[in-house]
C-alpha positions in Angstrom: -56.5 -17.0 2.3 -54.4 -14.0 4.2 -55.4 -10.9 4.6 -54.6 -8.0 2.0 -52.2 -5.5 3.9 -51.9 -2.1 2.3 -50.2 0.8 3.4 -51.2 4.1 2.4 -49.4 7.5 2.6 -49.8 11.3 1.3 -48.4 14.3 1.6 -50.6 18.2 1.6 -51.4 17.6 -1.9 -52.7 14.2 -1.7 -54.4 14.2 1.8 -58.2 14.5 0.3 -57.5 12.1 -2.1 -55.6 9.5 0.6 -59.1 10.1 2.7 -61.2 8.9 -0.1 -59.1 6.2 -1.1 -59.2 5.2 2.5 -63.3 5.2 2.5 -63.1 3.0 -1.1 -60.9 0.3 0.2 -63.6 -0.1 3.4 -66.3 -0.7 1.1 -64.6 -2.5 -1.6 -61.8 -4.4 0.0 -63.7 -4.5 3.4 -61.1 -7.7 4.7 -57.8 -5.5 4.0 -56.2 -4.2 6.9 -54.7 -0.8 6.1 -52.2 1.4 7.6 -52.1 4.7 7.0 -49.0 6.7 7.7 -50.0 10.1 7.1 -50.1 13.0 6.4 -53.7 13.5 8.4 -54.2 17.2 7.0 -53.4 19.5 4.3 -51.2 21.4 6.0 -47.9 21.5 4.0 -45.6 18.5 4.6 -42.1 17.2 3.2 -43.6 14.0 0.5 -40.4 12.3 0.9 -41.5 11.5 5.0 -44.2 9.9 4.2 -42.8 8.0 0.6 -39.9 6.3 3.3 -42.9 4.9 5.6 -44.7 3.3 3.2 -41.8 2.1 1.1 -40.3 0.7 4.5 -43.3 -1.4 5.1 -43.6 -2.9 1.5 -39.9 -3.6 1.8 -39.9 -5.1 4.9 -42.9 -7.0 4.6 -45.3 -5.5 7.1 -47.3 -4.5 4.2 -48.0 -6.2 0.7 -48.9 -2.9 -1.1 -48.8 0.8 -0.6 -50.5 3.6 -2.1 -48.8 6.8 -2.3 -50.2 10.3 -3.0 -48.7 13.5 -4.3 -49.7 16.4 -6.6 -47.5 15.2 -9.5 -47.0 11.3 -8.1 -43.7 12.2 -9.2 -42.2 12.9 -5.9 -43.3 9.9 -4.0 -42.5 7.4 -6.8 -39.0 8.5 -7.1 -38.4 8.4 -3.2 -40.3 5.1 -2.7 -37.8 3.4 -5.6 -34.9 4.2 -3.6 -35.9 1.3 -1.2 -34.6 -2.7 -2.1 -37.2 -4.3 -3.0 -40.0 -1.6 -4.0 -41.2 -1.2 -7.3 -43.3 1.6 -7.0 -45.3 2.8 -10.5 -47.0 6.5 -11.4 -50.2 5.6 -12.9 -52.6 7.6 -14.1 -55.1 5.4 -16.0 -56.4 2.1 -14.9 -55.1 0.3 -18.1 -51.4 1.5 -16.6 -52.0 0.6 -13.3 -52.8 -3.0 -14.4 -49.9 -3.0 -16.8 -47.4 -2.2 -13.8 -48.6 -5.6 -11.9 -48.8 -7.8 -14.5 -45.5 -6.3 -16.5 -43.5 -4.6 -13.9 -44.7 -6.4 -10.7 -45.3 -3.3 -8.9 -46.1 -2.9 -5.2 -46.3 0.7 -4.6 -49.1 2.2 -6.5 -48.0 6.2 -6.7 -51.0 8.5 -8.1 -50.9 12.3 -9.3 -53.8 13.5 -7.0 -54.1 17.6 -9.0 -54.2 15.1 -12.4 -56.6 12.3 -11.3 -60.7 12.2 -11.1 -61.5 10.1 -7.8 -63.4 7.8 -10.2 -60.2 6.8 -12.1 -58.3 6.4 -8.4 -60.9 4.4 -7.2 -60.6 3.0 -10.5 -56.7 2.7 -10.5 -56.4 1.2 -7.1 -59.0 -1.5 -7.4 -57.3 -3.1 -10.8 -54.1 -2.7 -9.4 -55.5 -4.3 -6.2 -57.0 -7.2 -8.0 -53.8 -7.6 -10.7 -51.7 -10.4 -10.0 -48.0 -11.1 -12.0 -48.0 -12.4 -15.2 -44.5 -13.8 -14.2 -43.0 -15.6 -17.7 -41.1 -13.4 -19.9 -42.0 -10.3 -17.5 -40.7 -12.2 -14.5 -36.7 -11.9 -16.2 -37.2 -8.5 -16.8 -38.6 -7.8 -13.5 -35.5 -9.6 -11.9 -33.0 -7.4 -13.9 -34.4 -4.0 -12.5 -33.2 -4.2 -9.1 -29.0 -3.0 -8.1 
């Protein structure tokens, strides 16, 4: 079996909530290798720098997953779906983020950090983590969603 690779990324908003994710994925995914891009304070930053790293690695392949953090998740969802080959998701309750993996076949999970308790994150990234593709009737859909 291969190692998970996740790359994670924040901007100001979503720093403290990137640090704790970062802490949960040690404990419970303690064979994944991730990369964190940044930001590494919450001193104000531009969300779309650090969207384009972690997109870039999910599209490329470096990474299987990222994890992206703003206030709204807004932001960094609609920057990360500008890359080929991402499928990034704004989830908000665990039962979404498993839908985007099974449904949508999402490899960017995007959360609204000033919306979120940590417990649902934790919650969020370890189903979304653990969700595979349901592939069948979701997998023509999924095919259709990319230009």
């Amino acid at each position: 079996m291969s190692t998970l690779t996740i790359v994670i990324g924040a901007d100001h908003a979503g720093f403290d909530t990137k640090e704790k994710i970062k802490k949960f994925l040690k404990t419970a995914f303690h064979g994944a290798r991730v990369t964190d891009v940044g930001t590494f304070s919450s001193d104000s930053v531009d969300y779309p720098d650090f969207a384009h790293q972690v997109a870039s690695n999910v599209a490329n392949g470096t990474d299987e997953i990222g994890i992206l953090i703003c206030g709204s998740g807004n932001g960094v969802c609609i920057t990360a779906n500008k890359h080929k080959g991402v499928r990034a998701a704004l989830c908000w309750t665990k039962e979404i983020a498993a839908l985007s993996r099974l449904h949508n076949n999402a490899n960017v999970l995007c959360i609204p950090a000033r919306f979120v308790s940590h417990e649902t994150v934790n919650e969020m990234v370890d189903v979304f983590l653990k969700t595979e593709f349901e592939g069948g009737r979701h997998a023509k859909r999924a095919d259709k969603i990319e230009i």
